[in-house]
N, CA, C and O of each residue as an XYZ file, in Angstrom:
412
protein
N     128.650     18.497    -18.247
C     127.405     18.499    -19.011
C     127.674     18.169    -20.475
O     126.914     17.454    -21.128
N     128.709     18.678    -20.930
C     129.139     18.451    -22.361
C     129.036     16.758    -22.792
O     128.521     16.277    -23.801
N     129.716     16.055    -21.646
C     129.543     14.576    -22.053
C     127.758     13.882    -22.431
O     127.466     13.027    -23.268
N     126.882     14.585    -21.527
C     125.569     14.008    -22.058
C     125.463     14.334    -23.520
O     125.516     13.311    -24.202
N     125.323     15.510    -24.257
C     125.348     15.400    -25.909
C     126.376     14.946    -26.406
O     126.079     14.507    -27.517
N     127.814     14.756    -26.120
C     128.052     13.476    -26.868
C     127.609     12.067    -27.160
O     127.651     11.333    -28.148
N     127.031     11.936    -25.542
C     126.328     10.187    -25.610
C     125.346     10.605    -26.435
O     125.311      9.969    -27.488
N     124.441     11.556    -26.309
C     123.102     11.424    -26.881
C     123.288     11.596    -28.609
O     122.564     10.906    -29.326
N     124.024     12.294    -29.069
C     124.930     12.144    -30.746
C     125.500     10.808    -30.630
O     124.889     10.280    -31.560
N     125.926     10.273    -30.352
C     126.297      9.055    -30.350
C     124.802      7.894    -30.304
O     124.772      6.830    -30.922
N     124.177      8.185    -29.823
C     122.646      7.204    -29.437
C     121.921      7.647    -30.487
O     121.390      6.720    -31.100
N     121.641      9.034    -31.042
C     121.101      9.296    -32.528
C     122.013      8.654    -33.836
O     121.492      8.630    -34.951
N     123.003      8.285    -33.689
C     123.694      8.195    -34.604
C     123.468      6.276    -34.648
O     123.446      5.583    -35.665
N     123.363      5.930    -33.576
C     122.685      4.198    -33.787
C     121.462      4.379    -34.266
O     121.103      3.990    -35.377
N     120.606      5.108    -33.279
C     119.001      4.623    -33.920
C     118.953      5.456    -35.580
O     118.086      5.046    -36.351
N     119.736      6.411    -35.987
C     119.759      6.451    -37.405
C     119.897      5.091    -38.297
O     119.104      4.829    -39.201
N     120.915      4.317    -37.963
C     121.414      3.521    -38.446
C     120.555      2.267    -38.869
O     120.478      1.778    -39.997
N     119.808      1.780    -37.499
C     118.926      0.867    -37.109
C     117.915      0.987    -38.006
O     117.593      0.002    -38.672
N     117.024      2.660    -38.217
C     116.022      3.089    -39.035
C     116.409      2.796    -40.723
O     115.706      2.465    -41.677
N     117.490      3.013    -40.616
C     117.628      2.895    -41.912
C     117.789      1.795    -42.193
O     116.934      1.493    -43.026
N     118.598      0.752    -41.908
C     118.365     -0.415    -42.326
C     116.773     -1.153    -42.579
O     116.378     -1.968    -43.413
N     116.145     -0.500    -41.525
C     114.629     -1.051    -41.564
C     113.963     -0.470    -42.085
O     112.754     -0.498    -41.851
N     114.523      0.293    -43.012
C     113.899      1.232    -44.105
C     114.357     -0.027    -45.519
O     113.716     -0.574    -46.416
N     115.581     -0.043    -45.129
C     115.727     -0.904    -46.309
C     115.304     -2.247    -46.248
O     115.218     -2.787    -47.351
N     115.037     -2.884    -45.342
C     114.272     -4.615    -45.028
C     113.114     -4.137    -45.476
O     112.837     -4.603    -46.581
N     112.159     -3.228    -44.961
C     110.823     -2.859    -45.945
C     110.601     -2.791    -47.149
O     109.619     -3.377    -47.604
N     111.346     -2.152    -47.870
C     111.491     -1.869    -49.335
C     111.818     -3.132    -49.480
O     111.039     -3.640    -50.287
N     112.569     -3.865    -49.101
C     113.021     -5.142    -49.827
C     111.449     -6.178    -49.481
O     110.791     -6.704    -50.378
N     111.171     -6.256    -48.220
C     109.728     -6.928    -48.143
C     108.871     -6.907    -49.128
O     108.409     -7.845    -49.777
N     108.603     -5.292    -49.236
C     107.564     -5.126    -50.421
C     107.922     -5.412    -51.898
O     107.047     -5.839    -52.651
N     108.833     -5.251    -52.215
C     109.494     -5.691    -53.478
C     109.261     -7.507    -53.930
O     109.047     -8.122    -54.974
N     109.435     -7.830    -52.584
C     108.940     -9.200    -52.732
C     107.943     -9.951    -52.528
O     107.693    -10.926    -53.237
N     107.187     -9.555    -51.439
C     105.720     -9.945    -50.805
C     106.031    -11.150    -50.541
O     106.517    -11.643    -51.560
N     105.999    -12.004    -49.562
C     106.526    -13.202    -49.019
C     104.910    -12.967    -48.765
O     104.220    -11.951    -48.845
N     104.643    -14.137    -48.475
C     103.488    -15.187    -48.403
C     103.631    -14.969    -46.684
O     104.567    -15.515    -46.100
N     102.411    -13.946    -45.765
C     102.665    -13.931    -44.534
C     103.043    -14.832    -43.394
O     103.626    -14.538    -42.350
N     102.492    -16.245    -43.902
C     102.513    -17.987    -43.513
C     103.667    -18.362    -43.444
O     104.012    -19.122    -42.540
N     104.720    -17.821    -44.584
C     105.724    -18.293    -45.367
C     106.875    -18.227    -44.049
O     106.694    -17.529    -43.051
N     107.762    -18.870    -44.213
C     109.095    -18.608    -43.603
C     109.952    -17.975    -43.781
O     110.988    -18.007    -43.118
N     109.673    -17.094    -44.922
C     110.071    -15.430    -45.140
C     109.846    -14.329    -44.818
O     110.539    -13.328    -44.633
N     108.121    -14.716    -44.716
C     107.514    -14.014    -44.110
C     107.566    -13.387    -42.167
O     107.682    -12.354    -41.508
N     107.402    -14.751    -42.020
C     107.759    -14.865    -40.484
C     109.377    -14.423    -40.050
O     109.503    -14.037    -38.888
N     110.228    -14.444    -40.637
C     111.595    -14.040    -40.593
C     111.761    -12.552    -40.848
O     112.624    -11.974    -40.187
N     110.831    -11.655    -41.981
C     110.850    -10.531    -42.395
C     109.687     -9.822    -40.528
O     109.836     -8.756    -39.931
N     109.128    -10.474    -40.348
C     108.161     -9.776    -39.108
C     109.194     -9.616    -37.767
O     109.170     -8.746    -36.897
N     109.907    -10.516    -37.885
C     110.590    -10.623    -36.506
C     111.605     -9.627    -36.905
O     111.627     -8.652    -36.154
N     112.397     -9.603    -37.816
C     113.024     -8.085    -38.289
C     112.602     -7.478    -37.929
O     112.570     -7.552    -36.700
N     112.110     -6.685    -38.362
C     110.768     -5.489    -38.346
C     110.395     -5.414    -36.780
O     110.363     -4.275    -36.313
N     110.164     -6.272    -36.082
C     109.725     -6.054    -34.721
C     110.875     -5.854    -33.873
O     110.802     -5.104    -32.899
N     112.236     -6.650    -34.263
C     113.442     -6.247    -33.485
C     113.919     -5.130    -33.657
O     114.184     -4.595    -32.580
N     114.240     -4.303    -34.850
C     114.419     -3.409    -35.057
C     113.721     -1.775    -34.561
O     114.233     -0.692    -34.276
N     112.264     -2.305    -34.648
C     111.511     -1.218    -34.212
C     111.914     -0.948    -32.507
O     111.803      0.064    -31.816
N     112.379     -2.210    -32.217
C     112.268     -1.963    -30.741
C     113.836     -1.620    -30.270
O     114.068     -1.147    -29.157
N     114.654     -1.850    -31.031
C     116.449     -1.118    -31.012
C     115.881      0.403    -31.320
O     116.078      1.181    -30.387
N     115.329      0.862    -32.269
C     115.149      2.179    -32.152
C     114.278      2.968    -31.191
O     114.540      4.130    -30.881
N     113.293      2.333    -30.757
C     112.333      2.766    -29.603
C     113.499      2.983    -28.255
O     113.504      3.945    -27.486
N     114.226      2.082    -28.236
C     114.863      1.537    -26.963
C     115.823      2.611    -26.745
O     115.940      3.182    -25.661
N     116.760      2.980    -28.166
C     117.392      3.990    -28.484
C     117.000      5.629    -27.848
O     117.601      6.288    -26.999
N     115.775      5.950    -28.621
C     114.873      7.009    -27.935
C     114.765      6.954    -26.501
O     115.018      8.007    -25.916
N     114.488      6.097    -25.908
C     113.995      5.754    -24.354
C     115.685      5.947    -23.655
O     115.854      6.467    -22.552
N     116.358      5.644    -24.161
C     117.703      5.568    -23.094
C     118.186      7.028    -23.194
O     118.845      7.382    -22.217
N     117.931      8.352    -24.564
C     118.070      9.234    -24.564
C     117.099     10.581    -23.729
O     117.206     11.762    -23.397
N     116.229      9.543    -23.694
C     114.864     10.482    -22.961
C     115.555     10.540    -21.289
O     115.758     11.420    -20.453
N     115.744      9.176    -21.382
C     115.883      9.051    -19.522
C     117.682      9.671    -19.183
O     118.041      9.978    -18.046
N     118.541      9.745    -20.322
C     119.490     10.622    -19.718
C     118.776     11.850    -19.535
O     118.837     12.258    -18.375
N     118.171     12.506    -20.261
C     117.930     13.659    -20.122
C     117.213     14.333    -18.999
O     117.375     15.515    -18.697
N     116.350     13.435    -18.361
C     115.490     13.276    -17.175
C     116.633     12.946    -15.917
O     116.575     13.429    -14.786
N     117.446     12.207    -16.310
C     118.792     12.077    -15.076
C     119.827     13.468    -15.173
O     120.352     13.959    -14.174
N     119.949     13.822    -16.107
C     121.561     14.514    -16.460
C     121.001     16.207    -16.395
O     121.509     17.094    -15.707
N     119.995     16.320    -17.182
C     120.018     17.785    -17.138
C     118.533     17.985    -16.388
O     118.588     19.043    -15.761
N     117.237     17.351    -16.231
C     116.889     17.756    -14.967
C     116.852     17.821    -14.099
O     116.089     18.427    -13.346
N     118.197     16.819    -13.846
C     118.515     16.282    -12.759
C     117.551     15.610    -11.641
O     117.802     15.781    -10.448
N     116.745     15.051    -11.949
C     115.369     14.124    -11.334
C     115.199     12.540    -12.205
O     114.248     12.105    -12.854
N     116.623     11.903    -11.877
C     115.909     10.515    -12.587
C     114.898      9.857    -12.220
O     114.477      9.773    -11.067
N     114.318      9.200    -13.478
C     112.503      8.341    -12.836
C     113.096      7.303    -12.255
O     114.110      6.820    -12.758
N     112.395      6.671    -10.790
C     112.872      4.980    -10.756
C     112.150      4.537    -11.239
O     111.060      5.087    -11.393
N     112.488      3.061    -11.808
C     112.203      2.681    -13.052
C     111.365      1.388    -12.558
O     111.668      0.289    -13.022
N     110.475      1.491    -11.762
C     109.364      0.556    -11.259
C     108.103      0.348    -12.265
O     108.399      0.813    -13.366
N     106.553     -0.301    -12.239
C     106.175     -0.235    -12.838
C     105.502      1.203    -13.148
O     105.528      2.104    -12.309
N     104.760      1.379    -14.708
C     105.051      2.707    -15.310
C     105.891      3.316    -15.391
O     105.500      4.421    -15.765
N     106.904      3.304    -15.268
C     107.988      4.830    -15.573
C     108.508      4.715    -16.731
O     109.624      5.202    -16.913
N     107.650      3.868    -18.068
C     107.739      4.483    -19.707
C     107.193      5.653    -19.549
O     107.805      6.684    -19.829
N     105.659      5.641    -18.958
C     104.628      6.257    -19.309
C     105.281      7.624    -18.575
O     105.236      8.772    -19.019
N     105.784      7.253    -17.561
C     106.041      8.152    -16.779
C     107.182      9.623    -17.481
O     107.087     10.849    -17.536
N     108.181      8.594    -17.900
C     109.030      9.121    -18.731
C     108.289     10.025    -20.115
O     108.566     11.222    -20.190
N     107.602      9.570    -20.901
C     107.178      9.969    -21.829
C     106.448     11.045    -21.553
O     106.305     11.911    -22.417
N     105.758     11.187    -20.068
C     104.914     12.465    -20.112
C     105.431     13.289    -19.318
O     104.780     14.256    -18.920
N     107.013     13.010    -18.841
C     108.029     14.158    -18.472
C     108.570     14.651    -19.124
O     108.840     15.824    -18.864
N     109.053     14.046    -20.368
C     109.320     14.623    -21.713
C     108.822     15.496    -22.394
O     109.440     16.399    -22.958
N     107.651     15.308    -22.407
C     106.251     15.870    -23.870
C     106.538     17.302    -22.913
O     107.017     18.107    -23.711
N     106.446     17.962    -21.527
C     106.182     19.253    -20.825
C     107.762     19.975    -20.695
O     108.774     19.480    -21.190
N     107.718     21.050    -20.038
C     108.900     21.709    -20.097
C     109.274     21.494    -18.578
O     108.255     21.382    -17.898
N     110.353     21.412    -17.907
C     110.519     21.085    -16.871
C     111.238     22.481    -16.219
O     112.039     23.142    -16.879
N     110.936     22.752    -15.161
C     111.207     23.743    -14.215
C     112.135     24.401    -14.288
O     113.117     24.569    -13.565
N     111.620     25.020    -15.739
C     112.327     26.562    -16.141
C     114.066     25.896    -16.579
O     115.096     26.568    -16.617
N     113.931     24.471    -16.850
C     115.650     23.683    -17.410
C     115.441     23.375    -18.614
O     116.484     23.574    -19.235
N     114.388     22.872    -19.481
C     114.734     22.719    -20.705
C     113.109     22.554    -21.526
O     112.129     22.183    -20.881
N     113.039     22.850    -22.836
C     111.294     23.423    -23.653
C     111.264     21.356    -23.621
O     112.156     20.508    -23.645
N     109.659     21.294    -23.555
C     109.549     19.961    -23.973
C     110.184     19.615    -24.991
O     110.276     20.375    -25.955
N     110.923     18.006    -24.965
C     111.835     17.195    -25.431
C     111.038     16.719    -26.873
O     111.545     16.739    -27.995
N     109.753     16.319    -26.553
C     108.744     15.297    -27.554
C     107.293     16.215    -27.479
O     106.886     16.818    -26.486
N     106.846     16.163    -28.396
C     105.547     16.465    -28.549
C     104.214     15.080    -28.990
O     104.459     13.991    -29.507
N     102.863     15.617    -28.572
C     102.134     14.736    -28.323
C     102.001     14.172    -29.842
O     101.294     13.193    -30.077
């Protein structure tokens, strides 16, 4: 069991990383205001959208160990099982661990 919170410290410790950089591409966006049309612009959006989704993705691979490893009930991963995942998370699961995420 010990090995799942290492991966999952290890998976917080990327999507920290990820956030922060896209903390800093923002600040730098706004500092500059590129012309939305612009080809700065369009280059600063696709940032911003890749990034958001390395950290989302981040969250999601930590949610679903947790749903495999310690409730031992992985979701199959057909259509819905974000949604699915996300609202196995948000509840407490059978007396194994307090909800993960809140609404």
């Amino acid at each position: 069991m010990q090995a799942i919170f290492t991966e999952i410290e290890a998976e917080f410790g990327d999507i920290e990383a990820e956030a922060t950089r896209l903390r800093e591409a923002i600040a730098q966006h706004l500092s500059v205001r590129p012309e939305p049309t612009s080809l700065a612009g369009w280059k600063d959006l696709h940032v911003f959208a890749s990034a958001t989704e390395k950290v989302y993705t981040g969250c999601e691979r930590i949610m679903a160990r947790i749903a495999a490893l310690i409730d031992g009930a992985p979701l199959d991963r057909g259509e819905g099982w974000h949604v699915a995942l996300l609202q196995r998370l948000a509840n407490p699961y059978a007396d194994i661990r307090p909800s993960v995420i809140s609404a």
